[in-house]
N, C-alpha and C positions, 0 to 999 in steps of 0.2 A: 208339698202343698199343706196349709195349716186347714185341717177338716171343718168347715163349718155349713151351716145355710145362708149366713146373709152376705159373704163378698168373695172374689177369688180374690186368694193370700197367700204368696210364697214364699219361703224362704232359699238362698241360696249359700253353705257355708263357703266362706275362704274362696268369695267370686271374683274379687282382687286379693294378689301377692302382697307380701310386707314391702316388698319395694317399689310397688305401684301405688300402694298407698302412702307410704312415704313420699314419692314421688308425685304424685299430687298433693299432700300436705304444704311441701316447698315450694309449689309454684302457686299456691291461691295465699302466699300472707303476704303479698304486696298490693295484691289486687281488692282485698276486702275492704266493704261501707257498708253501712246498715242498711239491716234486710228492710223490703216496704211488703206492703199486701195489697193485695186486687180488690179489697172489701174495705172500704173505711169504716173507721174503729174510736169509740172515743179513750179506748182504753191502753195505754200508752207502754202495757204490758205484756200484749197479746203477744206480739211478736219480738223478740230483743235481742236475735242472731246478728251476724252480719254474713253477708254475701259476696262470693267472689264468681263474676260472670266470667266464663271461658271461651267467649267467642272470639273475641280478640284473638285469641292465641294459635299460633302454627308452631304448636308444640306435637311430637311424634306421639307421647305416650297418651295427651290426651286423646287423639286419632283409635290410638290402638284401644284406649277405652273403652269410646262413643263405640267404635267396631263392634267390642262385645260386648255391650247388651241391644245392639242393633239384633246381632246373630240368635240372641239368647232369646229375644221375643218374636225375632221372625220381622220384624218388621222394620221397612225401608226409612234412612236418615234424614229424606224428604218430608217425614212425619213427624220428625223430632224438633223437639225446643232443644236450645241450648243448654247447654250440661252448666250447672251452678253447683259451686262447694259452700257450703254453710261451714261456717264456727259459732258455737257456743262455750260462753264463758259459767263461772261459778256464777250460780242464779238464773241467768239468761233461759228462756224458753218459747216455744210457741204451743200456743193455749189451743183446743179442740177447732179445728178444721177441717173443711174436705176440701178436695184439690182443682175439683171442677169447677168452671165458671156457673154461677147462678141462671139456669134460662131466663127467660125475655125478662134479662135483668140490664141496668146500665154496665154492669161487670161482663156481663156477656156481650154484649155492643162494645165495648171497648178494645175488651180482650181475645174476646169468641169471632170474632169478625172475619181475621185471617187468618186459618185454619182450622176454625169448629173448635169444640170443646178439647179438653183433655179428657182420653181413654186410660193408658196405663201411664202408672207412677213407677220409677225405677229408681230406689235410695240403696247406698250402702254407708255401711260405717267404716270412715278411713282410720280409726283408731280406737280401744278398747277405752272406755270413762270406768276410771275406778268409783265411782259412786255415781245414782241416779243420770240424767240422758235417756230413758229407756223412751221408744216409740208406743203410744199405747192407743190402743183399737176401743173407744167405750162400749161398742156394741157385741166386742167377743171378753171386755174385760180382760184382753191381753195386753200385757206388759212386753216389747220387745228390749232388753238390755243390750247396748251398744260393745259389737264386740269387732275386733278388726276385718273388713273382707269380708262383712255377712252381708248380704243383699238381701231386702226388702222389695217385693214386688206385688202390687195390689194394681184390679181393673177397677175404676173409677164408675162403672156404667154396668147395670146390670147385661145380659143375652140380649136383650131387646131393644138395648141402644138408652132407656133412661137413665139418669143420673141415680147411682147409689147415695142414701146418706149413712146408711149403715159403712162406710169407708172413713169417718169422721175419727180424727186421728190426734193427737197431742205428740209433743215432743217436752216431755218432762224438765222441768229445771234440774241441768247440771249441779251437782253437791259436791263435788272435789275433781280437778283435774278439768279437762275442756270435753268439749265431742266437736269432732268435721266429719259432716257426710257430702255426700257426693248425691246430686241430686237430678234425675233427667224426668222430663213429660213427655207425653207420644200425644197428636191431633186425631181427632178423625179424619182430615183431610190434609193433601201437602201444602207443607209452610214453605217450602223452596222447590226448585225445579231440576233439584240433583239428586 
């Protein structure tokens, strides 16, 4: 656990294998398009990954993935979003965010409707960015540098069920090499009936 007051933050080293990462490296670069956001933006910079959604997929390894961080947080698949791998290019970033939907906002009507907000965020990095990529927290002024297999785990809501903004997060511009993570959300309530 990263020690602070204002959010739970965990880290976990080496929570995927080299060959799981690899292995989902291979399978998300036919499936990737630009990433969008839940927030309209007039800034055409905010976000400039792209996205590859893996539900389509009756792939085994991503099953065994979803599995563990299912196991890891304790909490059932019927609460889960779909697992999405991000790439980012030389440049590419996304600018200070939180990952919850806005309350009695239209991003919460849209998004929040079927299932409730997001609780936990589960990222890891599928592969080490030899320069910049790092994940950074404004409110602990931490920097996480992307390294293969480390996991990234923060609760999005404080004990009481409100939205944390102290969780408001960047994903730095890539300087040399790329970064892919691997990216799951948890609901407060079930998104399917399995």
């Amino acid at each position: 656990q990263v020690v602070n007051t204002k959010l739970q933050l965990y880290l976990i080293y080496d929570f995927l294998s080299l060959s799981e990462c690899d292995a989902l490296i291979k399978i998300s670069r036919s499936l990737l398009s630009p990433s969008t956001l839940t927030r309209p933006t007039d800034d055409r910079d905010f976000r400039t990954s792209q996205t590859a959604h893996l539900n389509f997929l009756d792939d085994p390894i991503v099953s065994v993935i979803d599995n563990k961080m299912y196991h890891c947080l304790g909490i059932d698949k019927s609460y889960a979003e779909t697992t999405q791998i991000q790439r980012y290019e030389i440049g590419q970033q996304f600018k200070q965010h939180t990952d919850f939907f806005a309350p009695n906002s239209e991003e919460f009507q849209h998004f929040g409707q079927h299932g409730g907000n997001r609780t936990w965020t589960f990222m890891v990095y599928l592969n080490t960015v030899q320069q910049g990529g790092e994940t950074h927290f404004s409110a602990l002024n931490l920097s996480i540098a992307p390294q293969q297999g480390l996991a990234i785990i923060w609760n999005n809501r404080y004990p009481n069920g409100n939205v944390n903004h102290d969780t408001r997060h960047a994903g730095l511009p890539v300087q040399v090499g790329e970064k892919l993570i691997i990216t799951k959300w948890f609901r407060e309530n079930k998104i399917t009936s399995d």
